[in-house]
C-alpha positions in Angstrom: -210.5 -56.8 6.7 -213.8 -56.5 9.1 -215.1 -52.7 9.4 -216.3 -52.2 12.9 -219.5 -50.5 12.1 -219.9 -48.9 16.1 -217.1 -46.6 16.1 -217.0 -43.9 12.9 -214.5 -43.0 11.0 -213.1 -39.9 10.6 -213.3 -38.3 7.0 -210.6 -35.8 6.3 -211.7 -32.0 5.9 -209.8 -31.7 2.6 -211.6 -35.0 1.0 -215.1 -33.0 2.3 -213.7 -30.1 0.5 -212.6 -32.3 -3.0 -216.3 -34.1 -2.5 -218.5 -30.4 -2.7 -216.1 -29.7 -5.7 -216.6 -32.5 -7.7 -220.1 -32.1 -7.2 -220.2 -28.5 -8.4 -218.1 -29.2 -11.4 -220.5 -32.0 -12.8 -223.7 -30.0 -12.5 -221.5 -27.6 -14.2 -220.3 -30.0 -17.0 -224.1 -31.5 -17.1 -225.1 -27.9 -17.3 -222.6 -26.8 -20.3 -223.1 -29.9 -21.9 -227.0 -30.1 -22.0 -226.8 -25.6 -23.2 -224.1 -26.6 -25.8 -226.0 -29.7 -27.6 -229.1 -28.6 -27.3 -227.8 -24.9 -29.5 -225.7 -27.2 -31.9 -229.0 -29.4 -32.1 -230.9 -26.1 -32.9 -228.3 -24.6 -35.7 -227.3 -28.3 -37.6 -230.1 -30.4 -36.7 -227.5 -33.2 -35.7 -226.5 -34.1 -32.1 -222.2 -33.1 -31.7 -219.9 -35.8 -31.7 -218.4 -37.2 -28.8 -215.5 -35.1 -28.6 -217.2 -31.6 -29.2 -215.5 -30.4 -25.8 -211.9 -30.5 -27.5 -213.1 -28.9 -30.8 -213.3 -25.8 -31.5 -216.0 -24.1 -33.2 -216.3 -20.9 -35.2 -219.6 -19.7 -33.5 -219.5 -17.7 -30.6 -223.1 -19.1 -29.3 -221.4 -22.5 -29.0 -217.8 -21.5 -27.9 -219.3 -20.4 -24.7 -220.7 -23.5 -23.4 -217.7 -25.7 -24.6 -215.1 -23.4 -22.8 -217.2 -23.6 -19.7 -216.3 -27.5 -20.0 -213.3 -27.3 -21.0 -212.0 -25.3 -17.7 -214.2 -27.4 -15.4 -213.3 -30.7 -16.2 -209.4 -30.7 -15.3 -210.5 -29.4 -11.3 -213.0 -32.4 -11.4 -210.3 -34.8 -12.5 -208.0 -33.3 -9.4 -210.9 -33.3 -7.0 -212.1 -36.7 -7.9 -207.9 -38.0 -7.5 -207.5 -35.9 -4.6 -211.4 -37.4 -2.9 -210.7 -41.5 -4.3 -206.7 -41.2 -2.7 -208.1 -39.9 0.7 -210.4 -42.9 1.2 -207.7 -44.7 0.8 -205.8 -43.4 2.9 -208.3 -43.3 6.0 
């Protein structure tokens, strides 16, 4: 299948939309991430394990960061689905 490169396509509004959300939920993952490791670094002197999103911890300085995750990381699943199935589609 050739792409004709002299006439553009047309990207759909709501895939524009899913595009500025996923990138706003990584720099807030990134962001979380980066606050929460580098305060678990600072209190245990150890770097968290790979599933410190899903675990729950008993201080409040940490629980803050990891929540922050937590709730961003199912919209950026549903934007990155909703962004990769209108590409296909166009």
């Amino acid at each position: 299948m050739r792409i004709d490169l002299r006439q553009p396509q047309r990207v759909p509004q709501y895939a524009m939309l899913a595009l500025a959300v996923l990138t706003v939920t990584s720099v807030a993952m990134l962001v979380s991430g980066r606050r929460f490791a580098r305060r678990f670094y600072s209190k245990t002197g150890t770097m968290p394990a790979w599933n410190w999103m899903f675990r729950r911890t008993t201080d409040s300085d940490l629980e803050g960061p990891r929540r922050t995750a937590l709730v961003t990381l199912p919209i950026f699943v549903i934007s990155l689905l909703t962004y990769l199935f209108a590409q296909q589609q166009v």
